[in-house]
TIFI-800073 format. One record per residue (C-alpha): x negated, y, z; residue in one letter. Coordinates in steps of 0.05 Angstrom, whole numbers, plus 5000, padded with zeros to 4 digits. Layout:
N
XYZa/...
END
This chain:
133
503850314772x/504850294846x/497550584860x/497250964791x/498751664826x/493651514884x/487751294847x/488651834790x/487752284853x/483352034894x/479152124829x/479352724829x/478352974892x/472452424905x/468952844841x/470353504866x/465553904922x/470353894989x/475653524958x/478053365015x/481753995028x/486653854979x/488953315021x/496253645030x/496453844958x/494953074934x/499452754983x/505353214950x/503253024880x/503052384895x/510252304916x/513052794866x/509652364809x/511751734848x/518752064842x/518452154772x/516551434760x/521051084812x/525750894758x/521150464719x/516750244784x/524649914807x/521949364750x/515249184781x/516449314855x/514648604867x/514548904950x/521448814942x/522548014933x/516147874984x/519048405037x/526448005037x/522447375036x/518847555103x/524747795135x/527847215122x/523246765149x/522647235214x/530447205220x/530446425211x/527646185272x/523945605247x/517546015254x/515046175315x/509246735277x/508746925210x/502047225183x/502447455110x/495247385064x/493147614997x/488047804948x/487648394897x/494248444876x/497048064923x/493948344977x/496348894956x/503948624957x/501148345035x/500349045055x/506049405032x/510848835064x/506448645126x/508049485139x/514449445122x/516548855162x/512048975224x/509048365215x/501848235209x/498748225147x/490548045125x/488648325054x/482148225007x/479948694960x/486848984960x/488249684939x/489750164997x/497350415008x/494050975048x/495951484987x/501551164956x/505250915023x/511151515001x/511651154943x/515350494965x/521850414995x/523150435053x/517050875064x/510850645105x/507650955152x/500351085160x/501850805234x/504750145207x/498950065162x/493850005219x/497549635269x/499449125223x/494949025174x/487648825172x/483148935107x/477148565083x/473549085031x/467948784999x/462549444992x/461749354915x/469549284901x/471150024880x/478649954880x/479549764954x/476150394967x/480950904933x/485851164974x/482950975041x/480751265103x/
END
């Protein structure tokens, strides 16, 4: 549910002539469905557990570095808390936060997202591209 509200839009505006333009307008609907759904999304923010994880492993000091990896989903989950945590993060085939960033908490900022994270996107994989720059 995380990247519902970001895919169902970039839809949209990927199918419409200069959908780009509606760039502001998507970014509000975005969070004000991602509002709406934050209640339910408190059951599958998986971002949560991995985020604490990482902080406690930077906080430890048995690790000098810590890089975060994933795939798909989890790359996903690798890009959300590699932002979160300032901590660099490599993702394949993940879905991009780019849209949905307003939608986890604490927010991430576009910023974070590239200084921190690196993502493989395979050309044919259509779900890495949605809600990219």
């Amino acid at each position: 549910r995380l990247w519902y509200a970001a895919s169902l839009f970039q839809l949209v505006q990927s199918a419409m002539p200069f959908g780009f333009s509606f760039d502001a307008l998507v970014d509000f609907c975005v969070s004000r469905l991602s509002d709406i759904e934050a209640s339910s999304m408190k059951q599958v923010s998986y971002y949560v557990e991995t985020t604490a994880f990482v902080e406690y492993l930077l906080k430890s000091d048995v690790y000098t570095s810590v890089t975060i990896t994933g795939h798909s989903l989890g790359g996903g989950l690798a890009l959300i808390t590699g932002a979160q945590t300032k901590t660099p993060a490599i993702v394949i085939s993940a879905p991009s936060a780019v849209m949905g960033r307003s939608a986890v908490t604490p927010e991430i900022s576009l910023d974070d997202i590239k200084r921190y994270t690196y993502a493989v996107i395979p050309q044919r994989d259509i779900i890495s591209h949605l809600g990219g720059e």
